[in-house]
C-alpha positions in Angstrom: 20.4 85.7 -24.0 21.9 87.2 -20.6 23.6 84.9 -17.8 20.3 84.3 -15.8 18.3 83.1 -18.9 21.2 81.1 -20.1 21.9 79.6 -17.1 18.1 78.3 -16.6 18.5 77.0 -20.0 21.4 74.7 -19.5 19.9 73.7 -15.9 16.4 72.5 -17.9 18.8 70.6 -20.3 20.9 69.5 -18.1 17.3 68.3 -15.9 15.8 67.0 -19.3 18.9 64.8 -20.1 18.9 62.9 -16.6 16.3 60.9 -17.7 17.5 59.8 -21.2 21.4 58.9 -18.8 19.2 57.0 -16.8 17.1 55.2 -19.4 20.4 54.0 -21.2 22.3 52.9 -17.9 19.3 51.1 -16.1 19.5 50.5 -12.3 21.0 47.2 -11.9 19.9 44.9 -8.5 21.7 41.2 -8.4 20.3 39.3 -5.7 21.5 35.9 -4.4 19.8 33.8 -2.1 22.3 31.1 0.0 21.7 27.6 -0.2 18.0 27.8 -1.9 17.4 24.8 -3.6 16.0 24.7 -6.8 12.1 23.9 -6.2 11.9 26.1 -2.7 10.2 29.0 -4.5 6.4 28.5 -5.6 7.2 29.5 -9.7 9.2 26.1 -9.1 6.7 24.2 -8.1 7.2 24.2 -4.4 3.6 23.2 -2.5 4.1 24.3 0.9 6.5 27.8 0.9 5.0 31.2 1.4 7.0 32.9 -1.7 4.5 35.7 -3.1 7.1 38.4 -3.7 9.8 36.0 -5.7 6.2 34.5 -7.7 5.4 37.8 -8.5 8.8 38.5 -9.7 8.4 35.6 -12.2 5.0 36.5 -13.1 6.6 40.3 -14.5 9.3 38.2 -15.8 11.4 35.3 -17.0 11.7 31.9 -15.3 15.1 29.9 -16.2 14.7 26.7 -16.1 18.4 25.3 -16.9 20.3 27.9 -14.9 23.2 27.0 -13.2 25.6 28.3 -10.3 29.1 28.8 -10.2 30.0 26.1 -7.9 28.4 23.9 -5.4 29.8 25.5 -2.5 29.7 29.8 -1.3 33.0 31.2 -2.1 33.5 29.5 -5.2 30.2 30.5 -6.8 30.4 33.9 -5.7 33.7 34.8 -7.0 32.8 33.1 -10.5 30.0 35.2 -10.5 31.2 38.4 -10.2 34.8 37.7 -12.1 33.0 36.1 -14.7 35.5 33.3 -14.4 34.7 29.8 -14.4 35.8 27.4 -11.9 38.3 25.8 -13.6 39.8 29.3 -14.2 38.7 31.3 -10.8 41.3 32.7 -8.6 39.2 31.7 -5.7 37.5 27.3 -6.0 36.9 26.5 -2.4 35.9 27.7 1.1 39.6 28.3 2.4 40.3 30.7 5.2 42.4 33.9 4.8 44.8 32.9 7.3 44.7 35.9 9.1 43.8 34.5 12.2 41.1 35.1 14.4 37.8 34.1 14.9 36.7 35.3 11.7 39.4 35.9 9.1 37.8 36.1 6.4 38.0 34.0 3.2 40.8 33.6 0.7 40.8 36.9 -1.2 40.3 37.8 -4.7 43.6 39.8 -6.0 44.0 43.2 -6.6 44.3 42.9 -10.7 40.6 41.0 -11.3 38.2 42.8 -12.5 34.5 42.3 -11.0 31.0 43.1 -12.5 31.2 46.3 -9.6 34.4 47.8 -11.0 33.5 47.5 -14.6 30.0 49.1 -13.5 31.9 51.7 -11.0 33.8 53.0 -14.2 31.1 52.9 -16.7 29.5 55.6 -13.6 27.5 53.6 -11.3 27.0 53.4 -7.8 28.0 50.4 -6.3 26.7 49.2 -2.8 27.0 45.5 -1.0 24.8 44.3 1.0 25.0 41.0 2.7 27.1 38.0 2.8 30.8 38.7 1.0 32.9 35.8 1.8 35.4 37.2 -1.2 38.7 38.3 1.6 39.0 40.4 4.5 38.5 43.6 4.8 42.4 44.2 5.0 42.9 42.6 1.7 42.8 43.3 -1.9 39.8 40.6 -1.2 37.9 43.7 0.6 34.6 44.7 -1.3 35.8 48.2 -0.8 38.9 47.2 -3.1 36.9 45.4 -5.3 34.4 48.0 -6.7 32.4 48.7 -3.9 31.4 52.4 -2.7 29.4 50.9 0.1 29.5 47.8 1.7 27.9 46.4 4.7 27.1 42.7 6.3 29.2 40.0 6.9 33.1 39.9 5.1 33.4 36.4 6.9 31.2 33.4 6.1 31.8 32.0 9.3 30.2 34.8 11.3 27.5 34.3 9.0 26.3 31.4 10.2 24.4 33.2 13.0 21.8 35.5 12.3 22.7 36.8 15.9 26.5 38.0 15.6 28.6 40.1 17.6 28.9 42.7 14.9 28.6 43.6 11.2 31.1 44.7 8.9 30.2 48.1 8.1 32.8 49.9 5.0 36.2 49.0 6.5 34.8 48.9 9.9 32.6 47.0 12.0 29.3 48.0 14.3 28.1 46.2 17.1 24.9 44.5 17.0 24.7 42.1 19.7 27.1 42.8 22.6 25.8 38.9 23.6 26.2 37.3 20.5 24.4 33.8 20.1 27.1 31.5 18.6 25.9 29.4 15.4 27.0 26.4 16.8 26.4 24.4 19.8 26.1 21.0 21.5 23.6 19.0 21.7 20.5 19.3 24.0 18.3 16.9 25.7 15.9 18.7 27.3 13.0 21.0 26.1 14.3 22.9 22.7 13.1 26.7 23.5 13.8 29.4 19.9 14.3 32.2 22.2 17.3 30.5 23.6 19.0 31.0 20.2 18.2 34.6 19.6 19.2 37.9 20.7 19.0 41.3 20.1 19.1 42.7 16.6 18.4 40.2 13.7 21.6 41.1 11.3 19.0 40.3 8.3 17.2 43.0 8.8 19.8 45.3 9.4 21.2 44.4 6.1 17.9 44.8 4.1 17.6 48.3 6.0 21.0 49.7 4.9 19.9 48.3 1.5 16.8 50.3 1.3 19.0 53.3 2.5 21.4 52.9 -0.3 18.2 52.9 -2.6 17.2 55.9 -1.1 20.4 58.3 -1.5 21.2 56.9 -5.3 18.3 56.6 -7.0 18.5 60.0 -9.2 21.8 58.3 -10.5 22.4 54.9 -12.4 23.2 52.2 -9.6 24.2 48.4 -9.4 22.7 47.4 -5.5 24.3 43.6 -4.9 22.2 41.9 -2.5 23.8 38.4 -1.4 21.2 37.8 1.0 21.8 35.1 4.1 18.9 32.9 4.1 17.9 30.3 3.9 21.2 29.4 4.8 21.3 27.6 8.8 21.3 28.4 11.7 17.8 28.4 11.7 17.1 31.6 13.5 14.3 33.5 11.5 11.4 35.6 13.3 9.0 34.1 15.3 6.2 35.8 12.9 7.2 33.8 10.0 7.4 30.3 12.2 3.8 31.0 13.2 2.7 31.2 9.6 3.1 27.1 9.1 1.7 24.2 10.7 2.5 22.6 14.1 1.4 19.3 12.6 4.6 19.5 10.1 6.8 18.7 13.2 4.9 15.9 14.8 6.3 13.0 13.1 10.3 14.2 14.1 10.0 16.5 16.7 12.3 19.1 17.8 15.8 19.4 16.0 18.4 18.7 18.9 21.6 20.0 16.7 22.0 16.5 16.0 23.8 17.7 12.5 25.2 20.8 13.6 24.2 24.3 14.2 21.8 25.3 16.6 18.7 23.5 17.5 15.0 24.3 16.9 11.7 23.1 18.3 10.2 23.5 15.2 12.5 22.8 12.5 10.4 22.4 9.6 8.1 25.6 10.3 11.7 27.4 11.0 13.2 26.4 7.8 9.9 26.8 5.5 10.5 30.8 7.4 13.9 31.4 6.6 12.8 31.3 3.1 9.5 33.3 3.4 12.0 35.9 5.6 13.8 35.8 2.2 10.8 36.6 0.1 10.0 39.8 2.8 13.5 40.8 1.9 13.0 40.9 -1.9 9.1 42.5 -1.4 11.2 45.4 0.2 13.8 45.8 -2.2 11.0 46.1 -4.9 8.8 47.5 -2.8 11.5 50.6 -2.2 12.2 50.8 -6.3 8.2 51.4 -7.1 8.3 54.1 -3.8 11.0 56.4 -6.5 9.9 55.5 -9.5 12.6 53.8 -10.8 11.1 49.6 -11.0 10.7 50.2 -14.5 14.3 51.6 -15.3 15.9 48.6 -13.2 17.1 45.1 -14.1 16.2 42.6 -11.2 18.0 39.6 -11.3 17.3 36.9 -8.8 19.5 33.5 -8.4 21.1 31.2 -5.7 24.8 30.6 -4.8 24.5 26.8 -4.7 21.9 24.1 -3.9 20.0 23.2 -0.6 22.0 22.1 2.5 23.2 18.2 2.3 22.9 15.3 5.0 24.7 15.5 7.9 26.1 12.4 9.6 22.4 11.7 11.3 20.6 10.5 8.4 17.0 12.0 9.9 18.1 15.5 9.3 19.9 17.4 7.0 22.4 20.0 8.4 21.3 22.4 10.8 18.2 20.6 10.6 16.8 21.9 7.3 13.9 20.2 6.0 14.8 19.6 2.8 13.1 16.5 2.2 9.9 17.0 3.3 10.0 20.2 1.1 11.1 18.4 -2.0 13.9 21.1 -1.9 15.6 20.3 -5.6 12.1 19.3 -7.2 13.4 16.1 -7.7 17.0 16.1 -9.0 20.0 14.7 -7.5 22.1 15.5 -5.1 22.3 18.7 -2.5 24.6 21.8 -1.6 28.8 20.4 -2.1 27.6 18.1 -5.0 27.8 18.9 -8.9 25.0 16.6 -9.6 21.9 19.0 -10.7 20.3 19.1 -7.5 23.7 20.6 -5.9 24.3 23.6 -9.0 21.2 24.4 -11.0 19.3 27.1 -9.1 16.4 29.4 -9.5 17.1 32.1 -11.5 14.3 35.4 -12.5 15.2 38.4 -14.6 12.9 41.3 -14.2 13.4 44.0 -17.3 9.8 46.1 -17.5 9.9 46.5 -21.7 12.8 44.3 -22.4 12.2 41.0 -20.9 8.4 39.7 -21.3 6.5 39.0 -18.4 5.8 35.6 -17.4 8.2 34.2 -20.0 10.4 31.2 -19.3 13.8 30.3 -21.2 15.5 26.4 -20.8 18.4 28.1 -22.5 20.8 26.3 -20.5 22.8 28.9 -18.9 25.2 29.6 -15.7 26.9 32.4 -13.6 30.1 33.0 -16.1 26.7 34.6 -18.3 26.4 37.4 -16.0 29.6 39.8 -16.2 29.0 40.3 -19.9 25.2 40.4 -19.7 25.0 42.8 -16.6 28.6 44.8 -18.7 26.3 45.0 -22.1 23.2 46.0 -19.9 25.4 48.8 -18.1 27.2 49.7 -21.2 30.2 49.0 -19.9 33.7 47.1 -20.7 34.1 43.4 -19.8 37.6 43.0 -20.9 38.6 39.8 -22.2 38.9 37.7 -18.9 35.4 36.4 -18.9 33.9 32.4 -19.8 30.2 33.7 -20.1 27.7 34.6 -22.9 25.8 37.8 -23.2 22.1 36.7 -22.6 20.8 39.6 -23.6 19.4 38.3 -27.0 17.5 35.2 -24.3 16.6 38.4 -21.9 14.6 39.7 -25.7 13.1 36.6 -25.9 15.8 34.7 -28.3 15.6 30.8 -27.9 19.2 30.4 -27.5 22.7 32.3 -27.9 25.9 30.7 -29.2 27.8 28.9 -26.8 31.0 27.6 -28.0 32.4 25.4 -25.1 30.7 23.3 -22.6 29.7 24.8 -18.9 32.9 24.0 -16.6 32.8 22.9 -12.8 36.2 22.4 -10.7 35.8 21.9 -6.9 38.5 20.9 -5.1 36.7 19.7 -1.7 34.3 17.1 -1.0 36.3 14.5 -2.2 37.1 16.8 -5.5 34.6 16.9 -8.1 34.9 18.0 -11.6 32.0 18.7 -14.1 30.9 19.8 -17.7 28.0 20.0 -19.5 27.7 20.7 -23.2 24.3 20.7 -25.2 22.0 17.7 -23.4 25.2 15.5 -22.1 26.5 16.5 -18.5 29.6 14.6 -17.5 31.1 13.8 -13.6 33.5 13.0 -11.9 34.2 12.3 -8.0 36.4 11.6 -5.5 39.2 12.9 -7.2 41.5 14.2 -4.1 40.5 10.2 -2.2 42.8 6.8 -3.1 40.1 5.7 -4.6 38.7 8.1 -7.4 35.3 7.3 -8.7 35.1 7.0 -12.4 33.1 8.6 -15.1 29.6 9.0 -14.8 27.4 10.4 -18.1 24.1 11.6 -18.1 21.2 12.6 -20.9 19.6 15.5 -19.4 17.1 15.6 -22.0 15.4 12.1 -20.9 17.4 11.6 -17.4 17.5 15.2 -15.4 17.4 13.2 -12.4 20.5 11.5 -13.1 19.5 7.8 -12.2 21.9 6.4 -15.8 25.4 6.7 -16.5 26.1 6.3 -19.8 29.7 6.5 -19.5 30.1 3.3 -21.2 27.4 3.2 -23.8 29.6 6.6 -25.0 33.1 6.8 -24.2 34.0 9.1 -27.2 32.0 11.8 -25.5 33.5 11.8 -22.2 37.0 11.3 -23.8 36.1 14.7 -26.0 35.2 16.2 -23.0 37.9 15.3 -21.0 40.5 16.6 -23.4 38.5 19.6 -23.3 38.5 20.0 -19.5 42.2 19.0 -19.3 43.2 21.9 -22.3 41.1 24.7 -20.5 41.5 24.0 -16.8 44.4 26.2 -15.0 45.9 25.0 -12.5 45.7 27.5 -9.1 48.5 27.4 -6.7 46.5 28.5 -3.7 43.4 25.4 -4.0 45.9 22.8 -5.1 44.2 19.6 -6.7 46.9 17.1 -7.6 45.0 14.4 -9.4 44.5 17.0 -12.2 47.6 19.3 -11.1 49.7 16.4 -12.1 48.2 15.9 -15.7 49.5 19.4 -17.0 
């Protein structure tokens, strides 16, 4: 065989092995919506929300039913779920600044020696791009996405400039691009006069932007196994989404309150209802892209789509008409019933949507009530990617649930710790789900014990119909739980 003919041969092997790599390192896309509440999408129920692209994702996959997030709040949940780490374990439980001063500085940052789902993916040979909201530690830090596994990142590093839709600039690798050189501000006072949603907008929509870069990063890796991390900003407020999407819904829906008037904070909206019910159909646009871009290359059916939401819809705000930024999650039955909001640990505040797309692995239009949470998805997306976990991580592989398996082996309860909002702890093990509030206040509330099985919606405690349960679990919470120097939470600091 001379050097020309042996050389075509190893290129045709070479070309004839790609897809067999491919096949056995599938694409990997985790996307996270911000503050979606649990019955916002139509597979949840929701009556009045344009979803089509996230119903169609359920419709090819599976719909979890008992899926949980990693805290109630952003930072929190984020870090758990790429460290793997529960909250009573995470190096990063609460919302704190870096305290590197500026406008935006950033969030507390993860360290240097944790491992996240993109490193353990970035040395089992993937591509690893961010797209979106990071909210993990400056870009200056060992916090930076670039430090922690990322080959690409672009969005926002700091939650705070997050909170407009309009900002003065994205952070783009380890620098930053200009969007808007008049940036509108997410918060302002409030107004009496006529509410205008031009006012509040400006000149490149930093959602779009994301979703384009996104598409881009599709485009250049898709001949090579990738893991694309899409933590999306909607529907969190301010309400700013495209006038398109606002058109879509009724003008009757705002009658009975009229214009928002930032009377809970963030920026106000003629038609906040419409707005809000937009912010999640913008959402939906997003996702149709992303899948949109995977069926352009060929490559939907060699790619994991995974689908979930960092914590639970936006709370009440101090004027009880209107929930922050003037979401409408009332009207919208936002948590399909269950208690509580975004900052709570009641269900309505942690269990999210969550959809799993696997063409050939995962049935279509299959639902699981495994009861499952964000600790689950380092050593589910490691075992997907073949790659190493390591030992640091509180999860289960739910790859044998992803094959249609009713349940895995869980040997300890699911594990909440959140220091703010009056400091909340939480556990759930089989149908029991145990709380505790106002923990950090003089007056700490006391233990509170539900039967998910017959109460989801949490309306009886059965704390003291069953005291040896929450005394089991509170041994258990008390022997796990380590304590973390930089979120401090003496009333359990001082019982270990």
């Amino acid at each position: 065989m001379n050097r020309v003919v042996h050389g075509m041969f190893l290129l045709l092997c070479l070309l004839g092995a790609l897809p067999s790599v491919m096949a056995q390192h599938p694409n990997i896309v985790l996307i996270l919506a911000d503050d979606l509440g649990y019955g916002e999408l139509g597979c949840y129920g929701q009556q009045k929300i344009l979803t089509p692209h996230l119903d169609e994702l359920a419709r090819r996959g599976m719909r979890f039913t008992q899926h949980y997030s990693g805290a109630p709040v952003c930072a929190p949940s984020r870090c758990v779920l790429l460290t793997g780490r529960h909250a009573a374990h995470a190096e990063i439980r609460g919302n704190r600044d870096s305290g590197n001063g500026g406008e935006f500085p950033g969030q507390w940052p993860l360290s240097a020696e944790i491992d996240t789902i993109a490193k353990i993916l970035k040395r089992a040979g993937y591509r690893t791009g961010g797209f979106g909201k990071w909210g993990l530690g400056p870009t200056n830090s060992t916090g930076s996405p670039l430090r922690q596994g990322f080959d690409r990142f672009f969005g926002y590093n700091c939650q705070r400039n997050a909170h407009s839709y309009y900002p003065p600039y994205l952070d783009d690798d380890a620098g930053r691009r200009t969007i808007n050189p008049r940036p509108v501000p997410a918060h302002q006072q409030q107004v009496t006069g006529d509410v205008h949603a031009d006012h509040y907008r400006g000149e490149q929509h930093a959602s779009e932007l994301i979703v384009d870069e996104a598409l881009k990063f599709i485009d250049e890796h898709h001949q090579h196994p990738f893991f694309l991390y899409l933590p999306f900003l909607e529907p969190h407020v301010a309400m700013q989404p495209p006038q398109r999407w606002i058109d879509h819904y009724p003008e009757s829906w705002d009658d009975e309150h009229g214009p928002y008037r930032g009377e809970n904070g963030y920026l106000p909206h003629p038609r906040p209802r419409a707005a809000y019910a937009a912010m999640i159909s913008h959402l939906d646009e997003h996702v149709g892209k992303i899948l949109e871009r995977l069926e352009k290359h060929g490559i939907d059916r060699n790619t994991v789509v995974i689908f979930t939401s960092d914590n639970g819809p936006t709370h009440r705000g101090r004027d009880p008409r209107w929930h922050v930024g003037g979401a409408g999650c009332d009207f919208f039955d936002s948590t399909a019933g269950l208690r509580g909001y975004k900052g709570s640990c009641y269900e309505g505040g942690i269990r999210v949507p969550c959809i799993v797309k696997w063409p050939g692995v995962v049935a279509a239009d299959s639902t699981s009530d495994f009861v499952s949470y964000f600790p689950d998805w380092l050593p589910t997306i490691a075992r997907i990617g073949h790659a190493k976990a390591g030992e640091q991580r509180d999860g289960v592989d739910l790859m044998p649930v992803l094959r249609g398996a009713k349940a895995v082996d869980r040997r300890d309860p699911l594990v909440w710790e959140f220091p703010e909002y009056g400091g909340i702890l939480a556990l759930r093990e089989g149908r029991w789900k145990l709380i505790r509030r106002q923990l950090r206040t003089a007056k700490p509330e006391g233990w509170e014990l539900y039967d998910l099985s017959v109460d989801p919606a949490e309306t009886h405690n059965l704390a003291e119909a069953h005291p040896e349960i929450v005394q089991r679990l509170e041994r258990f919470f008390l022997g796990t739980r380590l304590p973390n120097p930089n979120f401090p939470f003496a009333a359990l600091d001082d019982r270990q």
